[in-house]
N, C-alpha and C positions, 0 to 999 in steps of 0.2 A: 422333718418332712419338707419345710421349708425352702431350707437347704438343697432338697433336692433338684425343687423344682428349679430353683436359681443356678445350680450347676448343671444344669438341660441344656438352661436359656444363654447363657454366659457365651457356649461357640460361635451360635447364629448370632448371635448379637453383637462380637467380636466381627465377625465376616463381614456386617453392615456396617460397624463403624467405617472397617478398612474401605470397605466400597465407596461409600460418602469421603472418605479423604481423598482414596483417589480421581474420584471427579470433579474436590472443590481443587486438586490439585492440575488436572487438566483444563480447567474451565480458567483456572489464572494463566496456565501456559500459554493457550490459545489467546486470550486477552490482552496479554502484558510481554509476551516472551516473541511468540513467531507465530504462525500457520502457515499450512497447504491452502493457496488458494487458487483459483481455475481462471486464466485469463483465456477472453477469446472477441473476436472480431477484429477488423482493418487496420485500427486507427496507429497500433502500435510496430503492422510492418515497415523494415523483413527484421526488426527485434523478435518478435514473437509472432506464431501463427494463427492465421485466421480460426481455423478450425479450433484451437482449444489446446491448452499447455497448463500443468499444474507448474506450479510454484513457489516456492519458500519465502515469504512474508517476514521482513527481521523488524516486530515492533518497539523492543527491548530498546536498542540505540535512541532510535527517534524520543520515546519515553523520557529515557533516563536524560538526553540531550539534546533538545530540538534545536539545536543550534549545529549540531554534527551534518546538517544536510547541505550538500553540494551541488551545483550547476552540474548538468548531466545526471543525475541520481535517475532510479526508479521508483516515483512516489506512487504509495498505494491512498486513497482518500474517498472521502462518502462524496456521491456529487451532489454537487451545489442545487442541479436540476431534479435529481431524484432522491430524497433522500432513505438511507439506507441501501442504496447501491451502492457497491466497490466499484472505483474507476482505478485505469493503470496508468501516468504518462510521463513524460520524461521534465523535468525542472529543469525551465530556462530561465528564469530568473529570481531573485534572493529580495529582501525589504531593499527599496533604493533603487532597484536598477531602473535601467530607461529600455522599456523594450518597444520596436518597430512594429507598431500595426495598423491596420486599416478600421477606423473606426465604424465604419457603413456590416461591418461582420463580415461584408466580402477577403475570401482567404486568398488575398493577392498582395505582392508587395506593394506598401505604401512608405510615404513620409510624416507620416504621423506618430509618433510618439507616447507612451503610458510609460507611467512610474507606477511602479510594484509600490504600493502604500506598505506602512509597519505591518507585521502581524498576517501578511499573505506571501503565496507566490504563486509565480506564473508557471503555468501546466501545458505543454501540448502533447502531441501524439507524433509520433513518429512518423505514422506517414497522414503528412497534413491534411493533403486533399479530403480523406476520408476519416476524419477524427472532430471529435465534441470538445471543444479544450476554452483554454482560457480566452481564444478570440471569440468563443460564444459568450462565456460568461464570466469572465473577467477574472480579476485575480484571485485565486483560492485562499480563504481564512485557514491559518495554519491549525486555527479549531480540527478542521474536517480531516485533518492528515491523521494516517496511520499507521505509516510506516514505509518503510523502502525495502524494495525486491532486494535478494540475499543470490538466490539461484533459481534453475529451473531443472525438476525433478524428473518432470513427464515432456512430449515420450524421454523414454532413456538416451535414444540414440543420439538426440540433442542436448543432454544435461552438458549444464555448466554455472559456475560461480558467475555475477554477472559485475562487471566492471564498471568503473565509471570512466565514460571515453573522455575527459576532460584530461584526465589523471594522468593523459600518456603524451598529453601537448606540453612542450618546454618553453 
């Protein structure tokens, strides 16, 4: 009689194992592998639009190499001013370089100088005038990184694999 009731329970209880795996399976994907994630506002045009663009998240690289990251990349990271925000911007500089900026935060050219310290790098936005970057808050702890854009999914009409425009200078 036992028996029975255990040969009842054994399907449903099959079905929720499988359920539980594949969410501990998705929850690592999401984690460690890639996501969909929704970029939107100024800072990043005319790369991306204002209004709102999903996009392919490649955590995996970064993960497994953080050393894999290059000048021009699209780094995805938690900001420094808000935390658990995703911010989008483009890496312009690597540990060591000397990047030009105006130390007053005014977003104008100057002759002033910052070395990217160990263990950061330098974040802007593509379109300066209107973007939160490293001239607000300095050089990003490679802690906060998450990864670098792969592609852009949404809308359709605009998918595309995203390049890094360094890659094409000889």
């Amino acid at each position: 009689m036992a028996s029975n009731v255990f040969r009842r329970l054994r399907p449903p209880a099959i079905g929720a194992l499988h359920a539980v795996n594949a969410f501990c399976a998705f929850h690592l994907f999401l984690n460690y592998v890639g996501s969909i994630q929704l970029v939107n506002g100024p800072s990043m045009l005319p790369t991306m639009a204002v209004d709102g663009e999903a996009v392919i998240e490649n955590r995996l690289s970064f993960w497994l190499n953080p050393g894999c990251l290059e000048r021009g990349d699209l780094v995805t990271f938690e900001s420094p001013l808000t935390p658990g925000y995703l911010v989008c911007k483009r890496l312009l500089g690597l540990p060591g370089d000397i990047i030009c900026v105006d130390p007053t935060g005014l977003k104008v050219p100057s002759s002033e100088h910052v070395v990217v310290p160990k263990g950061h790098l330098w974040l802007m936005g593509d379109n300066a005038d209107f973007s939160r970057d490293s001239r607000d808050y300095g050089p990003v702890p490679l802690s906060l990184v998450r990864g670098t854009l792969w592609a852009r999914v949404y809308p359709f009409r605009h998918m595309t694999i995203f390049r890094n425009p360094t890659s094409f200078l000889v």
